[in-house]
C-alpha positions as CSV (number, residue, x, y, z in Angstrom):
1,X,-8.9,-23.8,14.7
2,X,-9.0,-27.5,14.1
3,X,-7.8,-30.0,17.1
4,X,-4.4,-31.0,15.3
5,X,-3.4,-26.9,15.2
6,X,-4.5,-26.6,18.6
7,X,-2.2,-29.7,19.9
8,X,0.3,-27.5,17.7
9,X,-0.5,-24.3,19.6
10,X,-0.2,-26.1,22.8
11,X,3.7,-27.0,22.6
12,X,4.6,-23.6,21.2
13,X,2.6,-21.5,23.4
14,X,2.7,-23.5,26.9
15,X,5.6,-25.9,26.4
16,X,3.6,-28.7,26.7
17,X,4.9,-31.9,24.4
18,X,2.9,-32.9,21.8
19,X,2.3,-36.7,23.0
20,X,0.9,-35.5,26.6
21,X,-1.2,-32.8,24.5
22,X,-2.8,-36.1,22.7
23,X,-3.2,-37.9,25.0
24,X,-5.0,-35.7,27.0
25,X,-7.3,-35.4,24.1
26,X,-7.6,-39.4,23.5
27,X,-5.8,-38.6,20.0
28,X,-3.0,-41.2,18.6
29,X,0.2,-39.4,17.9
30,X,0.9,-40.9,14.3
31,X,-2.5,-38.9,13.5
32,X,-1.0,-35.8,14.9
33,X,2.3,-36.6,13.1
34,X,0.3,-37.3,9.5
35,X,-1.5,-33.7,9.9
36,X,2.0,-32.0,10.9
37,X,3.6,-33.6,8.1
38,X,0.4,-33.3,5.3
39,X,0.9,-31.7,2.0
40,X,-1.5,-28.6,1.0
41,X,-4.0,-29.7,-0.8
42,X,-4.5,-27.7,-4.4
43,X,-7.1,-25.5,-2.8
44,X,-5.1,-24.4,0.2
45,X,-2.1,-23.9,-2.6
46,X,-4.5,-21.7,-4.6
47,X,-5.7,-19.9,-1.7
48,X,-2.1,-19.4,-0.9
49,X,-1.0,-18.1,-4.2
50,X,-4.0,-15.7,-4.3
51,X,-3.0,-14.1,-1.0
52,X,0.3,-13.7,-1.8
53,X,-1.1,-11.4,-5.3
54,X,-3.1,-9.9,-3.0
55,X,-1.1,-8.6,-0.8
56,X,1.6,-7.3,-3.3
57,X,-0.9,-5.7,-5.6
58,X,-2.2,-4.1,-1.9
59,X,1.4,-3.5,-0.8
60,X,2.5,-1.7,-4.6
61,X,-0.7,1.1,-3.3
62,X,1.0,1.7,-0.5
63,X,-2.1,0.7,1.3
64,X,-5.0,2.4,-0.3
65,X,-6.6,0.2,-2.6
66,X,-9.6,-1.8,-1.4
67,X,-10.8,-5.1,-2.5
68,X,-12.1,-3.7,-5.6
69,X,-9.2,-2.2,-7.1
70,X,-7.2,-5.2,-6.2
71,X,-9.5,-7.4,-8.0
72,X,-8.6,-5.4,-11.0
73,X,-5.5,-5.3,-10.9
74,X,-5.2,-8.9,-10.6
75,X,-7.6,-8.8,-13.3
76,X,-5.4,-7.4,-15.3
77,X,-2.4,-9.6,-14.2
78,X,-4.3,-12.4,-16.1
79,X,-5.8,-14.0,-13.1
80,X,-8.9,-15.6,-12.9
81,X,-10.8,-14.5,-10.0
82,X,-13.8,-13.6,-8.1
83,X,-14.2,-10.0,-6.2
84,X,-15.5,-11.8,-3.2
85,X,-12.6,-14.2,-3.3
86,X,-10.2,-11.1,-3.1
87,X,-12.4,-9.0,-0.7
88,X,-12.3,-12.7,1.5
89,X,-8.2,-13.0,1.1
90,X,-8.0,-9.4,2.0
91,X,-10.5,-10.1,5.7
92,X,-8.4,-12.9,5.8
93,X,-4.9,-11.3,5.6
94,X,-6.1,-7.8,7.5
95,X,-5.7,-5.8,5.0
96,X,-8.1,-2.8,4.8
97,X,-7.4,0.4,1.9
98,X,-7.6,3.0,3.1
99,X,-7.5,6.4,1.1
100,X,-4.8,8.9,0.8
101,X,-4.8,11.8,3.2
102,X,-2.4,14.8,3.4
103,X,-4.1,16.0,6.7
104,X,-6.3,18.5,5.1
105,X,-9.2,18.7,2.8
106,X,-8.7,19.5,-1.2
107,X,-12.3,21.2,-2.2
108,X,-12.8,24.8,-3.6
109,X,-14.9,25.8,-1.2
110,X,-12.7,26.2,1.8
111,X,-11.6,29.9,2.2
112,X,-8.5,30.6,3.0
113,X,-7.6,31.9,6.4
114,X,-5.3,34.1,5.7
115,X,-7.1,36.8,2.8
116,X,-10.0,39.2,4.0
117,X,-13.3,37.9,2.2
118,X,-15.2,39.4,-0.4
119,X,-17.6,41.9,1.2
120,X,-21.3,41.0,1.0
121,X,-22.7,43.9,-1.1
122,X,-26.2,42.8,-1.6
123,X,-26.5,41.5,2.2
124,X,-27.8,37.9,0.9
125,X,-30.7,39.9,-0.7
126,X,-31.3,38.3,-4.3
127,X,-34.3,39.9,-5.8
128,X,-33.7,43.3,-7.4
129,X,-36.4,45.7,-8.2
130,X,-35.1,46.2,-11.9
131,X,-33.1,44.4,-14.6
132,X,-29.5,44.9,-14.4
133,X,-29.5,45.9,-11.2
134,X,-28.4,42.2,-9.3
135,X,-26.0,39.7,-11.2
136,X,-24.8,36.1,-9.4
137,X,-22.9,34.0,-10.7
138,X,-21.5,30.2,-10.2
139,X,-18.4,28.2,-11.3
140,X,-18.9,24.3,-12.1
141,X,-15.8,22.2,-13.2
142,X,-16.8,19.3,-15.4
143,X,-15.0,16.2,-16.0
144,X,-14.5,15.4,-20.0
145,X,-12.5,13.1,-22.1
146,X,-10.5,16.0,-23.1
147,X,-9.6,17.9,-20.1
148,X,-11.9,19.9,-17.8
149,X,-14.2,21.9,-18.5
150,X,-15.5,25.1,-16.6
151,X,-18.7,26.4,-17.0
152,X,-19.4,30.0,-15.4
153,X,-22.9,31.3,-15.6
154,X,-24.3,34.7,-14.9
155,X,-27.5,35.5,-14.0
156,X,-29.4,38.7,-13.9
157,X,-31.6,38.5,-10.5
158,X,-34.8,40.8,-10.4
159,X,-38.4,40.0,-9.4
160,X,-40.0,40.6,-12.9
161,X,-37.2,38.5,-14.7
162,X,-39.1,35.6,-16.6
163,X,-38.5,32.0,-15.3
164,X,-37.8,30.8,-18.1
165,X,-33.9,31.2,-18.7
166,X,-31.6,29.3,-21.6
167,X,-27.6,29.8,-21.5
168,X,-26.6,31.5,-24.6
169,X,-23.2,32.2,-25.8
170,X,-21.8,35.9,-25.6
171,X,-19.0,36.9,-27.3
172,X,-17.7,40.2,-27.0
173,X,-15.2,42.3,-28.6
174,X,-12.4,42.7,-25.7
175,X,-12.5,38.7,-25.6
176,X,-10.4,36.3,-28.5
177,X,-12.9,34.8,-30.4
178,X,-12.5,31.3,-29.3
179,X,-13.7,32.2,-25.7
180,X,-17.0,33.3,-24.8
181,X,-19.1,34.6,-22.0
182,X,-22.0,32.8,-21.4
183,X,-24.9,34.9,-19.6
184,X,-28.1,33.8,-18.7
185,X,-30.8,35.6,-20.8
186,X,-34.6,35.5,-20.3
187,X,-36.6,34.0,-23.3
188,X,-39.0,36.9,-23.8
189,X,-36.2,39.0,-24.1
190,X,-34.4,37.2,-26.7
């Protein structure tokens, strides 16, 4: 805070005039009267102008978007700008993104409470003694230009299977012919 805002401060907040505030501090009053009455200069106007984009690209989020986001879409609005200037306007303003929660987690892998599970049927117990005997599987969902794409493999577990697997496309009668089962399959035996 410089001393001209805090002589400022001092008649809002206390009541006290300005002219006892200055002279208090040994300040004239004409030099208290040229800061009060100053125009901004073009870097406080630029400053200004940038936290006023900031805050209405943050505002159109609804609150989410952190400094980098912003910087883009300011980016995008033309503007010529640095990410630190925005992450500095946005310190400077309060303004914190924060992400969209709906008060509980979105992930596959939480079971829901209200369906019996599946029963364990192997008991956690991988290895088999034979082929075909033990079959585990996975489901991965991968991200690609053109949708998403799930990839389910199989594999056969047993002790004497070879380490040495390669995914290989299965396609099998009872499926259409533009879908196929992929099953692992052990290079010796193929």
């Amino acid at each position: 805070m410089s001393l001209a805002a805090f002589v400022a401060a001092q008649r809002t907040d206390h009541g006290i005039p300005h002219a006892v505030a200055c002279r208090a501090l040994e300040q004239s009053e004409s030099w208290f009267y040229k800061w009060r009455e100053r125009r901004l200069t073009p870097r406080q106007r630029r400053r200004a102008d940038i936290d006023a984009k900031v805050k209405a690209s943050f505002e159109a989020s609804g609150g989410t978007y952190g400094s980098p986001r912003v910087w883009e879409d300011l980016r995008d609005d033309g503007e010529a700008v640095s990410k630190k200037t925005v992450a500095a306007s946005m310190v400077r303003q309060g303004l914190v993104g924060r992400p969209i929660r709906a008060g509980r987690r979105r992930c596959l892998t939480r079971p829901d409470g209200t369906v019996a599970p599946f029963p364990d049927l192997i008991n956690r117990r991988f290895c088999a003694e034979r082929l075909d005997e033990k079959w585990c599987g996975d489901l991965t969902e991968i991200p690609t230009d053109e949708g998403k794409l799930y990839l389910a493999p199989w594999r056969i577990c047993a002790r004497d299977a070879c380490p040495a697997s390669r995914l290989v496309p299965i396609t099998t009668p009872s499926s259409p012919p533009q879908r196929s089962r992929w099953l692992w399959r052990c290079a010796a035996a193929t």
